[in-house]
C-alpha positions in Angstrom: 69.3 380.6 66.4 68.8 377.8 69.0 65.1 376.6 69.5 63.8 377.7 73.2 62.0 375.3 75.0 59.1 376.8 76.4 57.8 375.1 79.8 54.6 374.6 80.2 52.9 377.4 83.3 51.1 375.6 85.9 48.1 376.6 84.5 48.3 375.5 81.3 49.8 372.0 82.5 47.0 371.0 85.0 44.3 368.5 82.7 41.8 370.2 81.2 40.0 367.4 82.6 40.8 367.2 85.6 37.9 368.0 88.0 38.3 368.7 91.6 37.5 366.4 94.3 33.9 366.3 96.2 34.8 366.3 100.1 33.0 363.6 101.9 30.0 366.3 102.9 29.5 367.0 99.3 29.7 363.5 98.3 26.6 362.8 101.0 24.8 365.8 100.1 24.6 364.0 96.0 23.7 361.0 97.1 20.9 362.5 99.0 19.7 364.3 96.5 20.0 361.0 93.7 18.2 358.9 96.7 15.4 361.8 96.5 15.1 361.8 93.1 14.9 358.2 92.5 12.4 357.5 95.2 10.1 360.7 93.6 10.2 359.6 90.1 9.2 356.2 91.4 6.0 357.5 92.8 4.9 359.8 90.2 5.6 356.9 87.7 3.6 354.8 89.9 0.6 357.2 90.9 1.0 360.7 89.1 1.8 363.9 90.7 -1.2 365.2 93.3 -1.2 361.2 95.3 2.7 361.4 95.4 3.0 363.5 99.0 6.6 364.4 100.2 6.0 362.0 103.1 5.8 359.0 100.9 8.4 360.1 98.9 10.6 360.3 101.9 9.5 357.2 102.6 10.7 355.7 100.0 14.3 357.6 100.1 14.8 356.0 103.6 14.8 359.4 104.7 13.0 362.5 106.7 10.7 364.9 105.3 13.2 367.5 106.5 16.0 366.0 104.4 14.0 366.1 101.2 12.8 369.9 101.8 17.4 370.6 102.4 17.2 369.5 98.7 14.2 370.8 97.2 11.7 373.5 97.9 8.7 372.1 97.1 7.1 368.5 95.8 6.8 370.9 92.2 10.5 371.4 91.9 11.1 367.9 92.8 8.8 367.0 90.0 10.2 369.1 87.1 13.5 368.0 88.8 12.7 364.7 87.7 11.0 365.2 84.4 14.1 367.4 83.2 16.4 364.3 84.0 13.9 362.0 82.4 13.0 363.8 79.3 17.1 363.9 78.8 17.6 360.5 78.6 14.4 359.7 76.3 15.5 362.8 73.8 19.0 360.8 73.9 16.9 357.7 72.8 15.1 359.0 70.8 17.5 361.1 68.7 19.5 357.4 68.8 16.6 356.0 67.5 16.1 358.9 64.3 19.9 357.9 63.2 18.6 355.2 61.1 18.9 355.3 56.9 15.6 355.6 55.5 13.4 358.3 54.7 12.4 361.4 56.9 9.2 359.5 57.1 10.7 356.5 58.9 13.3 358.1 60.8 10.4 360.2 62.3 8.3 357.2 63.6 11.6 355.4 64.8 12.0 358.1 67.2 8.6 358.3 68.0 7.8 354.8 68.6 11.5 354.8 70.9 9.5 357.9 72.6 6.7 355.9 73.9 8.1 352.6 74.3 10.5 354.6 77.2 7.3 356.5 78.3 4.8 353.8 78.6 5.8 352.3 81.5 5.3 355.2 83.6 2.2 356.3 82.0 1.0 358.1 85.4 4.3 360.3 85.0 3.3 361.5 81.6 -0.1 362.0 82.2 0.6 364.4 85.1 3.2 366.1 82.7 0.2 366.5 80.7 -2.2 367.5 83.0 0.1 369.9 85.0 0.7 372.4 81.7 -2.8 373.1 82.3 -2.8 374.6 85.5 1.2 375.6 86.2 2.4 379.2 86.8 3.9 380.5 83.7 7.0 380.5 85.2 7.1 376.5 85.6 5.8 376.6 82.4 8.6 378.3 80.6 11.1 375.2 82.9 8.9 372.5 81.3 8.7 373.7 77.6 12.7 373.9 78.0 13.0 370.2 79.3 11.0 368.8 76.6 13.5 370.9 73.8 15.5 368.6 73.4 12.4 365.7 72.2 11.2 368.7 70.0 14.0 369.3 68.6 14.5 365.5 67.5 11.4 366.0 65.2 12.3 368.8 63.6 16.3 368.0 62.9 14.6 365.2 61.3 12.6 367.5 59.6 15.0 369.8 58.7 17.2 366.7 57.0 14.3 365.5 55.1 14.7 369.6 53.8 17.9 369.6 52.9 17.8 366.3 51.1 15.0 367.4 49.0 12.2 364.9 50.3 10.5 368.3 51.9 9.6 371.4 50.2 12.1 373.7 50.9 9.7 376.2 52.2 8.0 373.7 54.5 7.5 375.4 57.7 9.5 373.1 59.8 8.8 374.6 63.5 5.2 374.3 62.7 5.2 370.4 61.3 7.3 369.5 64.1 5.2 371.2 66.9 2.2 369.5 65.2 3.9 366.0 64.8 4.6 366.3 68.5 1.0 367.5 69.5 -0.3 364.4 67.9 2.4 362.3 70.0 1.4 363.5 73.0 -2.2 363.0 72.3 -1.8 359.2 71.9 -1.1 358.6 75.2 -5.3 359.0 76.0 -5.5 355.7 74.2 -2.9 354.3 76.4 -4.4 355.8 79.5 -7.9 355.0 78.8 -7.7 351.9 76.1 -4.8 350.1 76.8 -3.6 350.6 73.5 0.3 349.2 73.2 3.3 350.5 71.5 2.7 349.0 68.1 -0.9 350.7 67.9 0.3 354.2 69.1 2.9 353.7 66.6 0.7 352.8 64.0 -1.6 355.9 64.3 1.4 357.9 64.7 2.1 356.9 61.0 -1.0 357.8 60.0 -1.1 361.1 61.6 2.9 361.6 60.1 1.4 360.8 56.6 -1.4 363.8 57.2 0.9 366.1 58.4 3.6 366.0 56.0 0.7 365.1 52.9 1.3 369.1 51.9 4.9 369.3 52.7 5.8 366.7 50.4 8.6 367.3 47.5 6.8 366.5 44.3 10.3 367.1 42.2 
């Protein structure tokens, strides 16, 4: 029997990859909203979230107040809008930073001390984070405990791996070592905000707060 050649439909031999072309409107309406973004996240690094105003922050865009309200609705979506792009990039350094040999131990405080040197610098940011889950509509609060996920979840993969290699319990409870390992991260930052201390001191209490938590979870096989 001869063999058929089967041509490929149209469909099936357009690139997968291929993604369609931004008109020249489109194209604006991004870089509006990057210029935006840029020029909030700036601010609130600089000066935290309630002295940012839209005005400065259109300011700082090179733009109208109307232009930044065509993009967002408010100065708190244009704040989580930031911190969900933020917290992506520092779970992406972070979870770089836990791919190191070495125990669960120091994998842990590898991607912790990557977590606060790439916070530090906009301390005003994180301590509005911070202060916002205090007061925030649950609502917002269900959109900030999904951008900072991913960061959780670098804790407890790291966690988990110490698990399955048999350096953890087997029945350690995981969720809960993770959500307490990143409690104690986030509390660190008042000696930052209110002592000065530097990366290599948070980092150093962080080790000693890892040691605590995990002091029950340890294998002793």
């Amino acid at each position: 029997m001869r063999d058929i050649a089967l041509s490929p439909s149209p469909s099936e031999s357009q690139s997968e990859s291929e993604t369609p072309r931004l008109n020249r409107r489109q194209a604006a309406k991004i870089r509006t909203r990057q210029k935006v973004l840029d020029a909030a996240r700036q601010l609130f690094a600089e000066r935290g979230y309630e002295p940012a105003t839209i005005r400065d922050i259109a300011k700082g865009a090179g733009m109208s107040t109307g232009a930044v309200f065509a993009n967002f609705q408010d100065k708190a979506e244009l704040f989580e809008a930031v911190l969900a792009t933020d917290m992506a990039r520092l779970a992406e350094t972070m979870t770089a930073a836990a791919a190191i040999e070495g125990s669960v131990r120091e994998r842990l405080l590898s991607a912790l001390a990557a977590g606060y040197h790439g916070s530090l610098e906009q301390l005003p940011l994180v301590q509005a984070v911070i202060a916002r889950s205090w007061f925030q509509p649950v609502a917002a609060e269900m959109r900030i405990r999904a951008a900072i996920k991913p960061i959780l979840s670098v804790v407890t993969d790291a966690l988990q791996a110490g698990v399955g290699e048999g350096e953890l319990r087997q029945d350690a409870d995981v969720r809960l070592l993770g959500e307490m390992i990143y409690g104690a991260f986030l509390s660190n930052f008042r000696q930052a905000a209110y002592d000065g201390w530097t990366t290599t001191q948070l980092s150093e209490r962080m080790g000693k707060q890892v040691d605590v938590i995990l002091a029950g979870a340890i294998s002793r096989q």
